[in-house]
C-alpha positions as CSV (number, residue, x, y, z in Angstrom):
1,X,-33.3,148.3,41.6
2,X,-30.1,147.8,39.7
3,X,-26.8,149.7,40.7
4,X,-26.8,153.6,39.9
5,X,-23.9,156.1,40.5
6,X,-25.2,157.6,43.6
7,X,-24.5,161.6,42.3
8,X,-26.8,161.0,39.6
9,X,-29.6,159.5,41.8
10,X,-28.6,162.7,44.2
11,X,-29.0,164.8,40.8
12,X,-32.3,162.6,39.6
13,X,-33.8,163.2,43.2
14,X,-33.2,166.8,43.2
15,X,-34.4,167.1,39.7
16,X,-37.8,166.0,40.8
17,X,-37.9,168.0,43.9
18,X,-37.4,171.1,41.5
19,X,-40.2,169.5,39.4
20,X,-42.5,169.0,41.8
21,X,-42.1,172.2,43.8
22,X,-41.0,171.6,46.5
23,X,-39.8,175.1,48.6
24,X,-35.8,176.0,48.0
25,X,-35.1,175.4,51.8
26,X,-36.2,171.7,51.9
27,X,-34.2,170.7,48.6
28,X,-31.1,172.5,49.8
29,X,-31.8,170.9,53.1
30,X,-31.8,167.1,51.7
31,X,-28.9,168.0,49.3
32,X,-27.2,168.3,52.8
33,X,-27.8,165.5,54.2
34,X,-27.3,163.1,51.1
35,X,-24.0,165.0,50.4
36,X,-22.6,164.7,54.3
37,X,-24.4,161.4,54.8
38,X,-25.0,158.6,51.9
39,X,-22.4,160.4,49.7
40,X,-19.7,161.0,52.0
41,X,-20.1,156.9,53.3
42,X,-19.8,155.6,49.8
43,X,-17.0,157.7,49.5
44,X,-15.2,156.9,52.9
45,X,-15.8,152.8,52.0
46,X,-14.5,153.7,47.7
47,X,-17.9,152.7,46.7
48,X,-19.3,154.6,43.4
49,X,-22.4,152.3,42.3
50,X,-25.6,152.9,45.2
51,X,-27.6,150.0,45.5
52,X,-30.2,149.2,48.3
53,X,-27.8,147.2,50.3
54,X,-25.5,150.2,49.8
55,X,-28.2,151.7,52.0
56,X,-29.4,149.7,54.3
57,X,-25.3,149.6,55.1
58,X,-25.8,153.0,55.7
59,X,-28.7,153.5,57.8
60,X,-27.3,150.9,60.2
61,X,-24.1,152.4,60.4
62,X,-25.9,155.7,61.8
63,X,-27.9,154.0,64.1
64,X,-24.7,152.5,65.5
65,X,-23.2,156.0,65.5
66,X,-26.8,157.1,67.4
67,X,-26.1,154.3,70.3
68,X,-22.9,155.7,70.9
């Protein structure tokens, strides 16, 4: 996967959701947590491009946060 701006793979991800769908409640539920979780720790660290490490950063920052 090559880097992405991470509110257009939000935007991409929702787009298929709408496609595909899937009930209101779950896309505005996911739009939630990508906006106060992946989007909101890119934007903390000043990173604009999402790439799988990106993530993987992510996750195992929360599961840090979970130990606490």
């Amino acid at each position: 996967m090559e880097k992405v701006e991470i509110k257009k793979l939000i935007e991409q991800c929702l787009n298929y959701f709408y496609e595909s769908g899937y009930a209101k409640g779950t896309i505005d539920y996911y739009k939630c947590l990508w906006t106060k979780g992946i989007l909101q720790y890119m934007s903390d660290k000043g990173i604009d491009m999402y790439t799988p490490d990106v993530g993987a950063k992510f996750i195992e920052s929360t599961q840090h946060q979970d130990m606490s």
